[in-house]
Structure formats: structure tokens, C-alpha cells
Backbone and ligand atoms as CSV (ligand in chain L), in Angstrom:
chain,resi,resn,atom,element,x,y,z
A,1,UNK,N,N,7.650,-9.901,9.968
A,1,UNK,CA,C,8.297,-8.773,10.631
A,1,UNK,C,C,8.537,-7.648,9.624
A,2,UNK,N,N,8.201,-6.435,10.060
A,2,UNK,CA,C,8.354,-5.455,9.637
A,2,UNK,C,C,10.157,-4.927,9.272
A,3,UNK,N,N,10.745,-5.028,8.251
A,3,UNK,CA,C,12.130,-4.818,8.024
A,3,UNK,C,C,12.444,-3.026,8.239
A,4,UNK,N,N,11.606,-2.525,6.950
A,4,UNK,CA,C,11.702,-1.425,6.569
A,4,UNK,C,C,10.992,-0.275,5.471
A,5,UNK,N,N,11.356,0.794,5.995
A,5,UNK,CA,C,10.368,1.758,4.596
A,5,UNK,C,C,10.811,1.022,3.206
A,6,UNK,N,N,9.982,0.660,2.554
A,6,UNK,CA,C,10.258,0.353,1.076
A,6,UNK,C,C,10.355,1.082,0.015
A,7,UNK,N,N,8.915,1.685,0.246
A,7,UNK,CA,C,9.242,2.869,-1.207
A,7,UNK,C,C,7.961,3.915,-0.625
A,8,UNK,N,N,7.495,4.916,-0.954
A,8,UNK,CA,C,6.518,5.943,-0.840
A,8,UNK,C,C,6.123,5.427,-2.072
A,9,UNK,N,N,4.483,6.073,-2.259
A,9,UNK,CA,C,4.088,6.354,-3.330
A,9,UNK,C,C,3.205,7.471,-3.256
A,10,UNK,N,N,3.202,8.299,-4.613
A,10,UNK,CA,C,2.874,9.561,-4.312
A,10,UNK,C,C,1.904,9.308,-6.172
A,11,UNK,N,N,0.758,10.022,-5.891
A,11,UNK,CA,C,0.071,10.168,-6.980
A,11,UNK,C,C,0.260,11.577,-7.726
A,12,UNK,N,N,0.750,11.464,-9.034
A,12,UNK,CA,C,0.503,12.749,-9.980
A,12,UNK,C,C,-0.414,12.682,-11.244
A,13,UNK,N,N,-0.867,13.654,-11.567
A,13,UNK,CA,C,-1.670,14.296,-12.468
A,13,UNK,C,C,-0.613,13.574,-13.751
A,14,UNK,N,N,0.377,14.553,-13.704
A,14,UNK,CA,C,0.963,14.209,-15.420
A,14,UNK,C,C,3.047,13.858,-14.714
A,15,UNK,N,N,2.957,12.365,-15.408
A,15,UNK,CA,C,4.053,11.729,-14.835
A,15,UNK,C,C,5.137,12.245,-15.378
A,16,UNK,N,N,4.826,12.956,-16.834
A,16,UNK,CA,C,5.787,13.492,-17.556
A,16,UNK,C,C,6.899,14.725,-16.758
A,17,UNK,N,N,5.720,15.445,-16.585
A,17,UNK,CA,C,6.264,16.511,-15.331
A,17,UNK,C,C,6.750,16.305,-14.138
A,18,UNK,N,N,6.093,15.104,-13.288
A,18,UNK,CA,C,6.483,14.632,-12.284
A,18,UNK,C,C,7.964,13.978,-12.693
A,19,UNK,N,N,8.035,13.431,-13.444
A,19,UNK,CA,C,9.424,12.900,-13.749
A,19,UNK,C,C,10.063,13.833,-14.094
A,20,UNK,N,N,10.422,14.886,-14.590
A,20,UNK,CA,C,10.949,15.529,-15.331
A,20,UNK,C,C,11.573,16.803,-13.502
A,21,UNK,N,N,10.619,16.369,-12.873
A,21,UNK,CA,C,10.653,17.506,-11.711
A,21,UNK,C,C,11.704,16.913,-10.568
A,22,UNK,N,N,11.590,15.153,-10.275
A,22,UNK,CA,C,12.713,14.622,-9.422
A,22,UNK,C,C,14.074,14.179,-10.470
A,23,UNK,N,N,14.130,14.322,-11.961
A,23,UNK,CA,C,15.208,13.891,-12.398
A,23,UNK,C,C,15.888,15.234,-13.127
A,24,UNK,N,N,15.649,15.956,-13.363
A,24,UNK,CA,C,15.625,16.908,-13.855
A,24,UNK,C,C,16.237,18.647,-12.715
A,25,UNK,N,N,14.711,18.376,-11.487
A,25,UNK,CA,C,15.571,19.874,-11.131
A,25,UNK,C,C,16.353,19.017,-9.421
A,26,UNK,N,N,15.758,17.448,-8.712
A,26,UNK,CA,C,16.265,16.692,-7.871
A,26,UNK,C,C,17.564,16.196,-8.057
A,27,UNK,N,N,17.497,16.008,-9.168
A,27,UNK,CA,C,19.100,15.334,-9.987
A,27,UNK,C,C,19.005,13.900,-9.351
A,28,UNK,N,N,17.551,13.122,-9.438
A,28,UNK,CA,C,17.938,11.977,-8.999
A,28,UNK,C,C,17.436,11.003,-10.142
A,29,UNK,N,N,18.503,9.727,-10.112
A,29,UNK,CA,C,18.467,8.813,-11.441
A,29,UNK,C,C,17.019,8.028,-11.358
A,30,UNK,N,N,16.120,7.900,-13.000
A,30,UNK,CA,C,15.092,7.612,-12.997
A,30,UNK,C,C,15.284,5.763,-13.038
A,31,UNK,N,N,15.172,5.279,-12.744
A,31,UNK,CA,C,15.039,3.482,-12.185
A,31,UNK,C,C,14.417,2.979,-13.612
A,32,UNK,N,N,13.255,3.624,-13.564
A,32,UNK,CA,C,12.519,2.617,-14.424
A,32,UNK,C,C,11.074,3.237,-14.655
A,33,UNK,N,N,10.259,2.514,-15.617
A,33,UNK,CA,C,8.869,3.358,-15.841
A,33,UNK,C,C,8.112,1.405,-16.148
A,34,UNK,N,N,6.787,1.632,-15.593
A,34,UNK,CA,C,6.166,0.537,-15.750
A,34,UNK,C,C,4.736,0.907,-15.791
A,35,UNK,N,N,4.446,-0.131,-16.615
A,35,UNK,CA,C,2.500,-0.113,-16.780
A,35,UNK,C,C,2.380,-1.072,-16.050
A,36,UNK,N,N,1.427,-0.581,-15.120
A,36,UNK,CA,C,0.214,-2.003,-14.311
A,36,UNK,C,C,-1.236,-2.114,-14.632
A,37,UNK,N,N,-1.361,-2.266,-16.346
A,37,UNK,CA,C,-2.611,-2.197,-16.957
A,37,UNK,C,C,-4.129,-2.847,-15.608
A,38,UNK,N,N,-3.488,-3.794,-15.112
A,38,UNK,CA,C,-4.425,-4.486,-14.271
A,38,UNK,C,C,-5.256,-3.588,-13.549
A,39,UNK,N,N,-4.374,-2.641,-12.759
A,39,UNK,CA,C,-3.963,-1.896,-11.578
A,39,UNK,C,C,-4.658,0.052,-12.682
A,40,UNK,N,N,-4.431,-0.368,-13.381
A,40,UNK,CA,C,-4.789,1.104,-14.459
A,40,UNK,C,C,-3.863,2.392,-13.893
A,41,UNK,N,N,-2.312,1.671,-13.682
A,41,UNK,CA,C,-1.771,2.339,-13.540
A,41,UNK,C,C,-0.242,2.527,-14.185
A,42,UNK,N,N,0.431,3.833,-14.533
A,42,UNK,CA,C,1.612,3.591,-15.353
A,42,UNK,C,C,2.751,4.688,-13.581
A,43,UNK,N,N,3.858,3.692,-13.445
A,43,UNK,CA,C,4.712,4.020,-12.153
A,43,UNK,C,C,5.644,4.566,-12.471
A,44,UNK,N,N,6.609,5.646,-11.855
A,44,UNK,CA,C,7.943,5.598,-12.291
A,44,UNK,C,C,8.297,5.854,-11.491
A,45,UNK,N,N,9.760,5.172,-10.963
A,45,UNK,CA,C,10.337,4.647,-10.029
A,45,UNK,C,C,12.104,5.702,-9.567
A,46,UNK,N,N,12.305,6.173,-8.650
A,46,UNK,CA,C,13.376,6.631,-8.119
A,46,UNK,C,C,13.990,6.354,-7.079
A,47,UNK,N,N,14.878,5.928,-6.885
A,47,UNK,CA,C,15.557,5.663,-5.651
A,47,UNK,C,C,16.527,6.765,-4.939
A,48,UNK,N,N,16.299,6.983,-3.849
A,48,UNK,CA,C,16.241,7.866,-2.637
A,48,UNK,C,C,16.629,7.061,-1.613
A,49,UNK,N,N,18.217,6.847,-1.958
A,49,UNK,CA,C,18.922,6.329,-0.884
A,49,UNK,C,C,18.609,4.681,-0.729
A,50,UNK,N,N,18.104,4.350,0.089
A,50,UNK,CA,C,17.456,2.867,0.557
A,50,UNK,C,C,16.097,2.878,0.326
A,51,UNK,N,N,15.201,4.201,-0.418
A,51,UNK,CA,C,14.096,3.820,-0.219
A,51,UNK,C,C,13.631,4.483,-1.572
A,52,UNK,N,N,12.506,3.418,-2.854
A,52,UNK,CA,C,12.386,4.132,-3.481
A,52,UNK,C,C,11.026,5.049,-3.515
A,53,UNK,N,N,10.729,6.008,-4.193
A,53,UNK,CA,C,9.829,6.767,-4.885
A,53,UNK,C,C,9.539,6.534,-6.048
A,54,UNK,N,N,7.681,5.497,-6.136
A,54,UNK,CA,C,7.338,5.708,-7.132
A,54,UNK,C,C,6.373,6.962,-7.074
A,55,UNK,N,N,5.927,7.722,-8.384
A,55,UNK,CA,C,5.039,8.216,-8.900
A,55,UNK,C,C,4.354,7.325,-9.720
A,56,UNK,N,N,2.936,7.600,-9.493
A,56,UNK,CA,C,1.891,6.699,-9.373
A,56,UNK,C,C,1.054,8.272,-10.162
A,57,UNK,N,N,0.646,7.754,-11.954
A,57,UNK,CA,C,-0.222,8.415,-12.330
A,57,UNK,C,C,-1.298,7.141,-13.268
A,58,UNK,N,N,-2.387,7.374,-13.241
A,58,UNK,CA,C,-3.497,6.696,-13.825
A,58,UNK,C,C,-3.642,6.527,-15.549
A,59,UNK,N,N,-3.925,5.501,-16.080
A,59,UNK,CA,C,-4.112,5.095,-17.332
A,59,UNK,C,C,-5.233,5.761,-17.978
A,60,UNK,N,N,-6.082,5.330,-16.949
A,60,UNK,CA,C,-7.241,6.378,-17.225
A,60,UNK,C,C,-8.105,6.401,-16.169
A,61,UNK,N,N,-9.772,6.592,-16.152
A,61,UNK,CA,C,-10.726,7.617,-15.560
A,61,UNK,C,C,-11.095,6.299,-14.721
A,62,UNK,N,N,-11.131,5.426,-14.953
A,62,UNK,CA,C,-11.212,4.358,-13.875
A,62,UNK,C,C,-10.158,3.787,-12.998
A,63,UNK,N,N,-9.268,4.459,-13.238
A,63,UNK,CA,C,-8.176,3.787,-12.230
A,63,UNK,C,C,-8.410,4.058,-11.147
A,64,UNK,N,N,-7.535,3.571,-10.027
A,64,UNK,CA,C,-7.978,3.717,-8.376
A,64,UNK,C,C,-7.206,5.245,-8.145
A,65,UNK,N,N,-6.053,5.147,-9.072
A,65,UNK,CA,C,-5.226,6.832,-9.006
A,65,UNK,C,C,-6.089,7.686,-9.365
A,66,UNK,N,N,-6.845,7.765,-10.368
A,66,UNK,CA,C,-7.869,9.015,-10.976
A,66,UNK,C,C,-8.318,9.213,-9.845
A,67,UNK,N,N,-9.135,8.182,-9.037
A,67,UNK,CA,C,-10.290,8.832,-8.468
A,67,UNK,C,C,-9.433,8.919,-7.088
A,68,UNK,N,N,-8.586,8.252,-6.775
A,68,UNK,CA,C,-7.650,8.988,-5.553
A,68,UNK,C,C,-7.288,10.703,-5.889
A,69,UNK,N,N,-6.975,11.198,-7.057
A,69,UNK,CA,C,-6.819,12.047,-7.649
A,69,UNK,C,C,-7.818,13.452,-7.727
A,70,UNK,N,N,-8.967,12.562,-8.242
A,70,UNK,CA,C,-10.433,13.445,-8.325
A,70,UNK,C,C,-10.970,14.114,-6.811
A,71,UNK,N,N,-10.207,12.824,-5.493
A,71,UNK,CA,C,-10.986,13.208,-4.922
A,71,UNK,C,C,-10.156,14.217,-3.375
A,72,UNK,N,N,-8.547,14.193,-3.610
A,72,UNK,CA,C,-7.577,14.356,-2.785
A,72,UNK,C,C,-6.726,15.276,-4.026
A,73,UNK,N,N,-6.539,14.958,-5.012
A,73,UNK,CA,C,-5.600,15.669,-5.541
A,73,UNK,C,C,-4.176,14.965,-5.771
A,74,UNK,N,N,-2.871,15.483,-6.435
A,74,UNK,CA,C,-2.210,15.193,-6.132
A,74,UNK,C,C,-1.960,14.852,-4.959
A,75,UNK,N,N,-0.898,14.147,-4.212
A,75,UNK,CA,C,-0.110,13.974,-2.978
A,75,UNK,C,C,0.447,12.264,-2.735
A,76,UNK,N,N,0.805,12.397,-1.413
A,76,UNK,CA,C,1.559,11.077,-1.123
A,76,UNK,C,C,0.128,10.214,-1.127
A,77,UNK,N,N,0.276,8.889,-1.588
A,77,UNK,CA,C,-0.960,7.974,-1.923
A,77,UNK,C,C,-0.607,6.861,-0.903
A,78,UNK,N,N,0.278,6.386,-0.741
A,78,UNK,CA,C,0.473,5.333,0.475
A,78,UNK,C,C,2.263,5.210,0.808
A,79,UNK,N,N,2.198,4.205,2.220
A,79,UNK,CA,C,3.556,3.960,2.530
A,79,UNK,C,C,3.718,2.701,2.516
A,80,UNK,N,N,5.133,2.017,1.827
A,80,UNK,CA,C,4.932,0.595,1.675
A,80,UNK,C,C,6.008,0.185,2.696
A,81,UNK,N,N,5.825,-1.075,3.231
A,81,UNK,CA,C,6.567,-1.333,4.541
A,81,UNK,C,C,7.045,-2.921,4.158
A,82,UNK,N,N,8.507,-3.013,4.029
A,82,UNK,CA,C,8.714,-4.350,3.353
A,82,UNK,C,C,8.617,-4.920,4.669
A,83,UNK,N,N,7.965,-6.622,4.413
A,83,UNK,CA,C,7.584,-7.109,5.645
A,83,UNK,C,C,8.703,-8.442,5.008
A,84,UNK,N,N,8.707,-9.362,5.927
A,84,UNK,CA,C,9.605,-10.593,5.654
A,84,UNK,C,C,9.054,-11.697,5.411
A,85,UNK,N,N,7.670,-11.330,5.841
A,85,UNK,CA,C,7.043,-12.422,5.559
A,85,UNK,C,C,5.159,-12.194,5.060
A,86,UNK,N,N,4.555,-11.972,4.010
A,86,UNK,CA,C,3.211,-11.109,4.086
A,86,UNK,C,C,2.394,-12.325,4.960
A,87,UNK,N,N,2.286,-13.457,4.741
A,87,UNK,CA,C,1.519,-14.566,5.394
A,87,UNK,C,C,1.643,-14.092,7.060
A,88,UNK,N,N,2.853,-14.228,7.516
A,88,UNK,CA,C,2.999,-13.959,8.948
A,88,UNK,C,C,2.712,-12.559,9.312
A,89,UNK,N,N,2.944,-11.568,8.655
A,89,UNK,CA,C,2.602,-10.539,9.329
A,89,UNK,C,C,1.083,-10.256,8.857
A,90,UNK,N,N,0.457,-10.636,8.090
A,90,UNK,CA,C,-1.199,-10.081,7.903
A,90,UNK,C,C,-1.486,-10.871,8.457
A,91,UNK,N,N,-1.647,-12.436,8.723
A,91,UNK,CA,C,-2.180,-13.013,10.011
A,91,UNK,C,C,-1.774,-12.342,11.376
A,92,UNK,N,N,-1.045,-11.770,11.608
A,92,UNK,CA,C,-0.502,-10.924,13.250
A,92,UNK,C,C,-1.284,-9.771,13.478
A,93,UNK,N,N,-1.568,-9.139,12.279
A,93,UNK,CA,C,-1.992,-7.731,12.025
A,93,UNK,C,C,-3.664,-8.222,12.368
A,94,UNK,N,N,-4.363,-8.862,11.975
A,94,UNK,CA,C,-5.569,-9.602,11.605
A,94,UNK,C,C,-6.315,-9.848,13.145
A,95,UNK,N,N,-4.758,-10.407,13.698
A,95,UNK,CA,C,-5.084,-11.229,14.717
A,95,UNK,C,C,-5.188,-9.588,15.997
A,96,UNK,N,N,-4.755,-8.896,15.575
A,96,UNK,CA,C,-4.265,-7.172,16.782
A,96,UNK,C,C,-5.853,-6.735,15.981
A,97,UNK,N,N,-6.482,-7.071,14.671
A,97,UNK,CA,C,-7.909,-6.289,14.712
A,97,UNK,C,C,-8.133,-5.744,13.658
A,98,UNK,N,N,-6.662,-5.212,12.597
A,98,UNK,CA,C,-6.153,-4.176,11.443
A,98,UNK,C,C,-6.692,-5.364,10.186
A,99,UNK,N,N,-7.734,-4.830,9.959
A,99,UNK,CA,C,-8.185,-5.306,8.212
A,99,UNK,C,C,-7.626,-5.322,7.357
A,100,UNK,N,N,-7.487,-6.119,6.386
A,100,UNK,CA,C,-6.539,-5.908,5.186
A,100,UNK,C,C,-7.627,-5.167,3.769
A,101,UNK,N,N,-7.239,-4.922,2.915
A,101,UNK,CA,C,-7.846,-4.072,1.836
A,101,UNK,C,C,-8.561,-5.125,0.772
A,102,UNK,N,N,-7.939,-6.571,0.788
A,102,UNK,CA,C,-8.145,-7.441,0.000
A,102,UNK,C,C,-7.883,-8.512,0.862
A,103,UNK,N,N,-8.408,-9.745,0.262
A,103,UNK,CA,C,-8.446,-11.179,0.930
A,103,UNK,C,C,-6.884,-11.503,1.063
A,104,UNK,N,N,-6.022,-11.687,-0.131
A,104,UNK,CA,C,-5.166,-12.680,-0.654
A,104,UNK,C,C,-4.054,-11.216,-1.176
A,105,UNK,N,N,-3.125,-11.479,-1.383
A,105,UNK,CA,C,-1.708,-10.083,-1.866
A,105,UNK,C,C,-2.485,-10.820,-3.291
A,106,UNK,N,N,-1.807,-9.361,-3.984
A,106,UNK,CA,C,-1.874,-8.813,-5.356
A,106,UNK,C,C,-0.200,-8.612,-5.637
A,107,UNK,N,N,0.055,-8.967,-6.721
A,107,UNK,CA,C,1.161,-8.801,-7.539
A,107,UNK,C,C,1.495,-7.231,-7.896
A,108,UNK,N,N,2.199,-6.400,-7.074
A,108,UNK,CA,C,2.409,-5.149,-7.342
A,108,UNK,C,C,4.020,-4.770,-8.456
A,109,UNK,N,N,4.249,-3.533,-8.721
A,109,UNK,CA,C,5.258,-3.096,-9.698
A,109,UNK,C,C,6.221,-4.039,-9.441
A,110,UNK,N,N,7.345,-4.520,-10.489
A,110,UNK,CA,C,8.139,-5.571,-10.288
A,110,UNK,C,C,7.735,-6.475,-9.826
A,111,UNK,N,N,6.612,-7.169,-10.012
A,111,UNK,CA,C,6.338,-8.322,-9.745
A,111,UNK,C,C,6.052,-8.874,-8.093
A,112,UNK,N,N,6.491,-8.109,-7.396
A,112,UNK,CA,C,6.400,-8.426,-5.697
A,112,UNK,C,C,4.961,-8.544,-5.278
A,113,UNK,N,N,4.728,-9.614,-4.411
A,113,UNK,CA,C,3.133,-9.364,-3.544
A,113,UNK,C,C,3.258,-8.250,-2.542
A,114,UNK,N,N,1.860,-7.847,-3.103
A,114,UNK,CA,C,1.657,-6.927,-1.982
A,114,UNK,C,C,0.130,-6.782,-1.654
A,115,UNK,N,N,0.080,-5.927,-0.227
A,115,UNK,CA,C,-1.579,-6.435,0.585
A,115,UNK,C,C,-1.413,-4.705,1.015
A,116,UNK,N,N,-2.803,-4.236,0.876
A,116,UNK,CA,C,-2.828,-3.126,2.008
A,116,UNK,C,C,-3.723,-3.110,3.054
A,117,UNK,N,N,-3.270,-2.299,4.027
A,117,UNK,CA,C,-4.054,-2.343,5.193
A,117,UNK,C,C,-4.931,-1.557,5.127
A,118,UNK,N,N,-6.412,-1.563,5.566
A,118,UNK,CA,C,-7.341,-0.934,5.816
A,118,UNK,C,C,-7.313,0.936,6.343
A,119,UNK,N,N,-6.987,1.591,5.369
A,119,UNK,CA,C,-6.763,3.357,6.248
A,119,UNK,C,C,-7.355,3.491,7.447
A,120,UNK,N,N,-8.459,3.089,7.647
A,120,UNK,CA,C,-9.283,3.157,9.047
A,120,UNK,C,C,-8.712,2.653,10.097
A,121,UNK,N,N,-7.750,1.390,9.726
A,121,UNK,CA,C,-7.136,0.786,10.955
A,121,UNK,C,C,-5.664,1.318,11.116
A,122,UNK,N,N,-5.434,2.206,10.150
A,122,UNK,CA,C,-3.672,2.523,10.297
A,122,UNK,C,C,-3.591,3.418,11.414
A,123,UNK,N,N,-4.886,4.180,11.614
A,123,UNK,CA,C,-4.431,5.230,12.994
A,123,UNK,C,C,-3.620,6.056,12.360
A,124,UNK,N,N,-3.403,6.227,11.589
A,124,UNK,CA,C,-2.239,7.746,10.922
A,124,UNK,C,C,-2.847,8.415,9.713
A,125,UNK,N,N,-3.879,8.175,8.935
A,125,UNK,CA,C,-4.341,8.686,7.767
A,125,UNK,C,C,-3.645,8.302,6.891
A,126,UNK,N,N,-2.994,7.253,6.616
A,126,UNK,CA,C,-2.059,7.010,5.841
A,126,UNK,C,C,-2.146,5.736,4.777
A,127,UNK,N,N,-2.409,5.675,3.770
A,127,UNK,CA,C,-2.753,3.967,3.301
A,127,UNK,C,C,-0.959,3.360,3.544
A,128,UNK,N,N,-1.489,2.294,4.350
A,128,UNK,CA,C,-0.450,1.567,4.523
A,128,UNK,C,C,-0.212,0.361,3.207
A,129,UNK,N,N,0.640,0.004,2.897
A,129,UNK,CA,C,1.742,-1.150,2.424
A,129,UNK,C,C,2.572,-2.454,2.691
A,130,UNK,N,N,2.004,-3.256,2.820
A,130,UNK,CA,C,2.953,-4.340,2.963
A,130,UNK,C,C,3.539,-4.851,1.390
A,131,UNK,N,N,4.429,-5.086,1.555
A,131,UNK,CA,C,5.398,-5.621,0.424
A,131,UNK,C,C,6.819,-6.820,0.797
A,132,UNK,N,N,6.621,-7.946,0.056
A,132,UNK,CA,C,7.516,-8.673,0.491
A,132,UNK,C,C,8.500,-8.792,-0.772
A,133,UNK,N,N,9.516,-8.785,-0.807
A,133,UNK,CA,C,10.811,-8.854,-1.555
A,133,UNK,C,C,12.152,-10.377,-1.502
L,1,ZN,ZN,ZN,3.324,0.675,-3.329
């Protein structure tokens, strides 16, 4: 079951600035900064009430951010949707028709599994998120 918005993620060019732009002129407290060498990505994390905001900038020219980047630009990169259960709800989702992005969840920032859904099947243009906590 679908609980709630978890966090946005939004891709930037240079995190330095991006950080410097929600803590700085937002006045909101920075959480945390993490590398997901795997993932070729470095995050930094804000919380916005109940829901956080990472910024999502690339390690380098192969990351999935670069070329999300190269080919869209900055902007919002996906929405993550804490589910209660990823087993039960990607079998439900599976079973309604909605593809997942990968076979099996991947270990996302802080350690949590997470699966995405197929953009083609979200019906909103939106890369969707599952995340269980
Ligand atoms: Zn995410």
C-alpha cells in the first residue's frame, strides 16, 4: 500500500549551488550529503516538512543523472512513493500491467530498497518511485 509522498528528486548540474540555493536563500536545514558511487551519483538531502528533497547531481559522464541531464536538463527527475510493502505492491502494480524499471529493488540513499516504475506506464510523465522504509 501506497502510504505517502516520500521525497522528490530533482536533478542539478552543480550541487554546490543547488545546495547553497535551498539552504542558503530557502532557509531550509541541509540533512545530509551522500555518494551512491554504484548509482554514479552524489545526493543531498532536505526536508520539507514530511517530505524530503533530494538533489540528485552525477559523479560523472556516465551516470544515469548526466545523461538525464544531457538530455532534459536540469529539473524534477522522479517522485518517490513510500509503499509498505515493495513485494506486495510491485506484484499488484505488475498484476494492473505497470512494468517495473528493474527485476528485483536496488538499495537506494540511506540504505532503503527501492524499484521504479516504468515512465511509459505512469500515465503522468513522471518517473515514478517506490521506496520502502
Ligand atoms: Zn528517489
Amino acid at each position: 500500500m501506497v502510504k505517502k509522498i516520500d521525497h522528490i528528486g530533482i536533478a542539478v548540474e552543480n550541487l554546490d549551488s543547488a545546495v547553497a540555493f535551498w539552504r542558503d536563500s530557502l532557509g531550509m536545514p541541509l540533512q545530509g550529503i551522500e555518494e551512491l558511487p554504484a548509482r554514479g551519483l552524489k545526493i543531498a538531502f532536505f526536508k520539507v516538512g514530511e517530505v524530503l528533497v533530494e538533489l540528485l547531481a552525477p559523479l560523472g559522464p556516465e551516470s544515469e543523472i548526466a545523461k538525464f541531464l544531457e538530455k532534459r536538463g536540469p529539473g524534477m527527475h522522479h517522485l518517490a512513493l513510500e509503499s509498505s510493502s515493495l513485494d506486495e505492491d510491485v506484484a499488484g502494480l505488475k498484476a494492473k500491467g505497470v512494468r517495473m524499471l528493474s527485476e528485483k529493488p536496488a538499495l537506494g540513499a540511506e540504505g532503503f530498497p527501492i524499484i521504479f516504475m516504468h515512465p511509459k506506464d505512469s500515465a503522468c510523465g513522471v518517473l515514478m518511485e517506490l521506496i520502502q522504509k
